[in-house]
NUTORDREN-315180 format. One record per residue (C-alpha): chain; x, z, y; residue number from 1. Coordinates in steps of 0.02 Angstrom, whole numbers, plus 32768, in hexadecimal, padded with zeros to 4 digits. Each point is the difference from the previous one (the first is absolute). Layout:
N
> A,X,Z,Y,NUM
...
***
This chain:
309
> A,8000,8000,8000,1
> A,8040,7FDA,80AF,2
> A,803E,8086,8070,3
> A,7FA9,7FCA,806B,4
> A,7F49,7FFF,7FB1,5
> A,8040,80BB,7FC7,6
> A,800A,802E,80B0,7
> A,7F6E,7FCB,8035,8
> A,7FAF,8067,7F5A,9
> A,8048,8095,8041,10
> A,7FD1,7FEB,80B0,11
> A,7F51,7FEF,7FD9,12
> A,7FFD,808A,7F87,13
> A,8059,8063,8086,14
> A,7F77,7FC7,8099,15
> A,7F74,8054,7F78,16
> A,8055,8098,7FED,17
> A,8017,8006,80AE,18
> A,7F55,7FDB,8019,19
> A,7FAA,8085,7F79,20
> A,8076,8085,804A,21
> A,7F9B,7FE0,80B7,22
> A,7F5A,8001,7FA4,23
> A,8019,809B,7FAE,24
> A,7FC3,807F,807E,25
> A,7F5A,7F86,7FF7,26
> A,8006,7FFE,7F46,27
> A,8015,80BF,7FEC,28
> A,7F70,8004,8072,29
> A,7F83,7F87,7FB8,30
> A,8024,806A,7F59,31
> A,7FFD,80AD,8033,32
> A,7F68,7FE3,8071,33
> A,7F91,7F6D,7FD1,34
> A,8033,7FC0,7F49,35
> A,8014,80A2,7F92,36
> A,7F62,8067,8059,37
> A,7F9F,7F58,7FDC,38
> A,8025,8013,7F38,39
> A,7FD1,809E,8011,40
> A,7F7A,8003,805D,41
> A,7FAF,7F69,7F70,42
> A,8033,8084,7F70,43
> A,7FA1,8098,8059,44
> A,7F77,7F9C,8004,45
> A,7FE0,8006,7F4E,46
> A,8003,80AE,8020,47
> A,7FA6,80AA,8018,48
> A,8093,8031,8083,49
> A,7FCA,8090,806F,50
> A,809E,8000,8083,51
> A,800D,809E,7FCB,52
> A,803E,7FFC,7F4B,53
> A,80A6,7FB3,7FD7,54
> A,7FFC,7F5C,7FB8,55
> A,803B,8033,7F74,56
> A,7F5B,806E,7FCF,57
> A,7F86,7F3C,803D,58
> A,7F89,7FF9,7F86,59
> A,800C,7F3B,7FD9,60
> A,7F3A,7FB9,8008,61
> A,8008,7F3E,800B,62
> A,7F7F,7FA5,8067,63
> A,7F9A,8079,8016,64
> A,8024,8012,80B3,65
> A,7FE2,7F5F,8008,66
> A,7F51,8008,7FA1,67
> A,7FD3,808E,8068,68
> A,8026,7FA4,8093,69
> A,7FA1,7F6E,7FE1,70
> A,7F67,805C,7FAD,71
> A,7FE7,80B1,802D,72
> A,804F,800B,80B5,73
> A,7F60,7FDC,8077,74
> A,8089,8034,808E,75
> A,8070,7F8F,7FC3,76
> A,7F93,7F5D,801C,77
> A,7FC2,8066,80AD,78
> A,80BC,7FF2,803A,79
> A,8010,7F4C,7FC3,80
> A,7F49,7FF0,8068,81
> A,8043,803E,8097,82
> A,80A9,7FA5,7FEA,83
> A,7FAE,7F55,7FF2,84
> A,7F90,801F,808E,85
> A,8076,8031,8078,86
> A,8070,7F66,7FD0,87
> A,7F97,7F7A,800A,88
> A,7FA4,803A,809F,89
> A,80A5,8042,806A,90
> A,8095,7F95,7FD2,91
> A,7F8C,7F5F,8037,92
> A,7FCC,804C,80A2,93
> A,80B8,8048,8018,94
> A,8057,7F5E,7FF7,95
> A,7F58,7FAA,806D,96
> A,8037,8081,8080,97
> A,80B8,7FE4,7FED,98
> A,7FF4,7F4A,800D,99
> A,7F83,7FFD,80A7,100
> A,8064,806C,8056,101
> A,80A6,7F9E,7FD8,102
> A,7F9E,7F5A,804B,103
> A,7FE4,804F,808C,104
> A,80AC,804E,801C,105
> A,8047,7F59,7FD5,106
> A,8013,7FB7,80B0,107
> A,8094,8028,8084,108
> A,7FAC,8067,8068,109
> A,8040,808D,8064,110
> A,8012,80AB,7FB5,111
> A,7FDC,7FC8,7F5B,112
> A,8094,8044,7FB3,113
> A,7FA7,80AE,803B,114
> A,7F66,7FE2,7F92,115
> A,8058,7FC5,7F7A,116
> A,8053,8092,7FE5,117
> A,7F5D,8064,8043,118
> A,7FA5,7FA7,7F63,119
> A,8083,8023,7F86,120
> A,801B,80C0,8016,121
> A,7F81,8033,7F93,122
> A,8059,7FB0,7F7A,123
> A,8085,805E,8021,124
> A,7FB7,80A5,7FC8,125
> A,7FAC,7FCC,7F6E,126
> A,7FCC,805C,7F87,127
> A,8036,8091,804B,128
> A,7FA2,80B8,7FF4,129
> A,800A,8032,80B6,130
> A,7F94,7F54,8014,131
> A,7F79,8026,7F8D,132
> A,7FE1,809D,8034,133
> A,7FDD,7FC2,80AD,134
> A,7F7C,7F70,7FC2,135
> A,7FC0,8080,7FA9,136
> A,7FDE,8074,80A1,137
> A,7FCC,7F6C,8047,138
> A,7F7E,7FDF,7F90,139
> A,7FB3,8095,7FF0,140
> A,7F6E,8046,804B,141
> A,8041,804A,809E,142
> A,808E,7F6A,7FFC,143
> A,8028,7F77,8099,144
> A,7FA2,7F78,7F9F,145
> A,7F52,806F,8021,146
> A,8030,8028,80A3,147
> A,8016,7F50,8019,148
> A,7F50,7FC2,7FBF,149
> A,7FBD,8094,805C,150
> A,802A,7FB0,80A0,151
> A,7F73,7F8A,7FD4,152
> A,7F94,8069,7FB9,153
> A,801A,7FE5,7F55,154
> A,7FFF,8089,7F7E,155
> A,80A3,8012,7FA3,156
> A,8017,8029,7F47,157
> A,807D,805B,7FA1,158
> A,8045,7F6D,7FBD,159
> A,8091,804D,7F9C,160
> A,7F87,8076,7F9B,161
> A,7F75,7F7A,7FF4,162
> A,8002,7FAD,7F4D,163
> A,7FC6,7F6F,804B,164
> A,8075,7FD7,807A,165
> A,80A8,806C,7FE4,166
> A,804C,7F72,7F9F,167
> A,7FD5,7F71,8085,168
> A,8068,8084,8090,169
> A,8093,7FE6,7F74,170
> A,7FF7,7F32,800C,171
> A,7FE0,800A,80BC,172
> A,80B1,807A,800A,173
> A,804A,7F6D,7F8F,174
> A,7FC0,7F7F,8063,175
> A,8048,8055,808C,176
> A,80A4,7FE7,7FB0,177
> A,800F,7F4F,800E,178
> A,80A6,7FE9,8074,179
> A,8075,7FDD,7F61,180
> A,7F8F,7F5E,7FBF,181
> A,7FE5,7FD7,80C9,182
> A,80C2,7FFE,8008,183
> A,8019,7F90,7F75,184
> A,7F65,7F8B,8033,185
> A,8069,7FF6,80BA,186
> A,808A,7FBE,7F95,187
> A,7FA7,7F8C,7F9E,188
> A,7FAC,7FBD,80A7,189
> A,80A6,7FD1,8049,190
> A,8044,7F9A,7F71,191
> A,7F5A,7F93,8017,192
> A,802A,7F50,805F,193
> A,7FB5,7FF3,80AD,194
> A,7FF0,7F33,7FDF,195
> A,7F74,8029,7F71,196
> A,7F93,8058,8085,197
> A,803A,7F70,8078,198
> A,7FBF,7F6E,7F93,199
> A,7F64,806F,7FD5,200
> A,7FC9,8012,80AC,201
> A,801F,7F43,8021,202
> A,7F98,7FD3,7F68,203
> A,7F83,8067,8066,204
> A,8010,80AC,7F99,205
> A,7FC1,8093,805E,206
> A,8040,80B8,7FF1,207
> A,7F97,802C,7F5F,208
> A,8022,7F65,7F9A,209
> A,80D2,8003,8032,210
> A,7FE3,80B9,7FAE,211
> A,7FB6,7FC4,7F5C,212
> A,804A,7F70,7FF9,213
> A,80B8,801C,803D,214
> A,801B,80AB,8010,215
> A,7FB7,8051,7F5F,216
> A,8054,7F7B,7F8C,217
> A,80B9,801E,8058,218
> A,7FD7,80BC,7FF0,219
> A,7FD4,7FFE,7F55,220
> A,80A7,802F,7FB5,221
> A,7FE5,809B,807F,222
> A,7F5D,8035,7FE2,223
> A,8031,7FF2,7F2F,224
> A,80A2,805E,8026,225
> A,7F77,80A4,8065,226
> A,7F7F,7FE8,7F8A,227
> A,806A,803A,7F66,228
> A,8066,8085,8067,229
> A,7F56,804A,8051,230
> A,7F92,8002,7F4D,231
> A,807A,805F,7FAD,232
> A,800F,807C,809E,233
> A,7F4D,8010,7FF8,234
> A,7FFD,8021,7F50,235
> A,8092,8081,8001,236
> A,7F9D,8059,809A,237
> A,8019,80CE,7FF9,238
> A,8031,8067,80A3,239
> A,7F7B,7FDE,8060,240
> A,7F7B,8008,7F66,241
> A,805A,80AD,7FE1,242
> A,7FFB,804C,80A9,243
> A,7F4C,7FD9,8026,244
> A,7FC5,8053,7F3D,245
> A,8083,8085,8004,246
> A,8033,7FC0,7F63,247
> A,7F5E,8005,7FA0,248
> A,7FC3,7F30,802B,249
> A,7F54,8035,8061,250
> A,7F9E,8012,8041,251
> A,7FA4,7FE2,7F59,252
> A,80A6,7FA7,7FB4,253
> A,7FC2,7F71,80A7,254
> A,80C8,7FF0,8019,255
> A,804B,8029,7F43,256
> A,807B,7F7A,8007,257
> A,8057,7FDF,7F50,258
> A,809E,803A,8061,259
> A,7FB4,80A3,8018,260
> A,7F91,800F,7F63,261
> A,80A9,7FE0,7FA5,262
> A,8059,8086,8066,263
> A,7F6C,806E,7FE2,264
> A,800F,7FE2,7F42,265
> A,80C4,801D,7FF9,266
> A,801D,809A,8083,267
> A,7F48,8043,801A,268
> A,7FC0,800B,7F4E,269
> A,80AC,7FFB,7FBC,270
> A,7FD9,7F5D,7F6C,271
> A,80A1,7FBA,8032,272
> A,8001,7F93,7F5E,273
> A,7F50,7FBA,802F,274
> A,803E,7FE8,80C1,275
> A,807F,7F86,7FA2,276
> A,7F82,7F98,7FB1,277
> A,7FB4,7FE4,80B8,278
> A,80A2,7FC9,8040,279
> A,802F,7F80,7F77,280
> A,7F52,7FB7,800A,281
> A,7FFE,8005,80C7,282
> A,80BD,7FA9,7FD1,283
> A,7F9A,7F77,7F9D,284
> A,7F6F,7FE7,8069,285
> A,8071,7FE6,8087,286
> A,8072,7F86,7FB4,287
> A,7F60,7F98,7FCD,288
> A,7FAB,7FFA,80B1,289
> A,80AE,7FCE,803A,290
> A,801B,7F75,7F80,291
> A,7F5D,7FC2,8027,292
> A,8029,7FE5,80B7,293
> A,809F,7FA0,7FC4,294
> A,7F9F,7F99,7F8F,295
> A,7F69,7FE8,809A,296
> A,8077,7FDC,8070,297
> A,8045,7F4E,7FCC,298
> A,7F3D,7FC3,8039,299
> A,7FFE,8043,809D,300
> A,80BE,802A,8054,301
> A,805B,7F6E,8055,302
> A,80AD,7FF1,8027,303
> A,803C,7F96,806F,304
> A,8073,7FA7,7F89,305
> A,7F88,7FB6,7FBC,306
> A,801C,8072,7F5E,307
> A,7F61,8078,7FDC,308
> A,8052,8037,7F59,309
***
């Protein structure tokens, strides 16, 4: 073999090394943290495991977590009840939101930096507690919202402990949340070609019809991109659900999210090995209602390549 074939064996063999050596701290990690709980977590769940007992005591039950889950659980198909509706009536109205309000911020005017940033800081705290507890008092019966309506003479509610409507104050605080999809719409508005709305409006296209017919299809990568990241937020929701039910999912389990009805399972009630089950099959259900927006997808998002694959 040539030396010089050799060499260039051992420098690529070296450049690996090299390589594995700089991906170790990230290795270690995805192990220690995310791989090895995972396995785990899928053998408790064939499990009676308390959290309390060591794992070597588990008593080892098969699918009947599973079977229980599916059969005997009314407050398991309440969560997935819950879950659903919040998802499908939220997430649409989030990214509607997000995507007006980037149209309108889309134009060089001044002090739009200002409200850009304005319409993006509630993203920035999130999920957090201190924020829920303040939609919460906000809500309630002496909060600002019935002040508000009080100005014109409208009776308030306490919407927060009102089974009817303490879920729709958790979609309107998600809704509310729309700066990180309006950011990423802004982006996608700027990569669209100022010549398409040109030849639209000489071929006599008004403002509604350049939307439909120009701006939706160049977004369409965009709004595919949002609609997968929001629908699994919105299915993972917790804090807020939390805060507003102290824990429990009321008022009469109105907000048990399968977030919380699976933290309620694990910590609460202490069927750890049960709480498992709920994850791997939140784990599944998730993967399908992602693969089914891949496979969607190809019939309605356009690239401008010309490649919709």
């Amino acid at each position: 073999m040539p030396a010089k074939r050799r060499g260039s064996r051992r420098g690529r063999r070296s450049e690996a090394v090299a390589g594995y050596v700089f991906l170790s701290p990230w290795l270690l990690g995805l192990m220690a943290v995310t791989a090895v709980p995972m396995l785990l977590s899928l053998y408790i769940s064939f499990t009676d495991y308390d959290i309390l007992s060591p794992l070597s005591e588990v008593e080892w039950v098969g699918l009947d977590n599973y079977e229980r889950m599916f059969t005997a659980d009314p407050s398991y198909w309440r969560s997935v009840t819950v879950t659903v509706s919040f998802a499908l009536i939220a997430v649409p109205l989030k990214l509607a939101v997000a995507l007006g309000v980037a149209l309108l911020l889309n134009r060089a005017w001044r002090g739009v930096g200002l409200f850009r940033g304005l319409f993006y800081l509630p993203s920035l705290i999130g999920g957090s507690v201190a924020l829920a507890i303040v939609w919460v008092n906000m809500f309630n019966r002496e909060g600002a919202f019935n002040g508000f309506l009080g100005l014109f003479g409208i009776e308030g509610k306490p919407w927060v402990n009102d089974p009817s409507w303490a879920l729709e104050t958790l979609m309107v605080l998600a809704i509310w949340q729309f700066g990180a999809p309006m950011v990423i719409f802004l982006a996608g508005l700027k990569q669209v070609p100022t010549e398409l709305y040109e030849a639209a409006s000489v071929d006599g296209a008004g403002r509604f019809r350049q939307f439909r017919s120009v701006t939706l299809p160049m977004l369409s990568p965009v709004i595919f991109f949002n609609l997968v990241l929001e629908t699994i937020n919105g299915f993972q929701g917790f804090t807020a659900a939390f805060v507003l039910s102290n824990g429990t999912g009321g008022p009469v389990d109105s907000t048990l999210m399968y977030t919380l009805n699976l933290y309620i399972k694990g910590f609460t009630d202490y069927e750890m090995g049960y709480a498992s089950a709920m994850a791997w099959v939140f784990l599944l259900a998730i993967g399908i209602i992602t693969a089914v927006f891949f496979t969607t997808g190809r019939f309605w998002v356009h690239y401008s390549d010309g490649d919709d694959s």
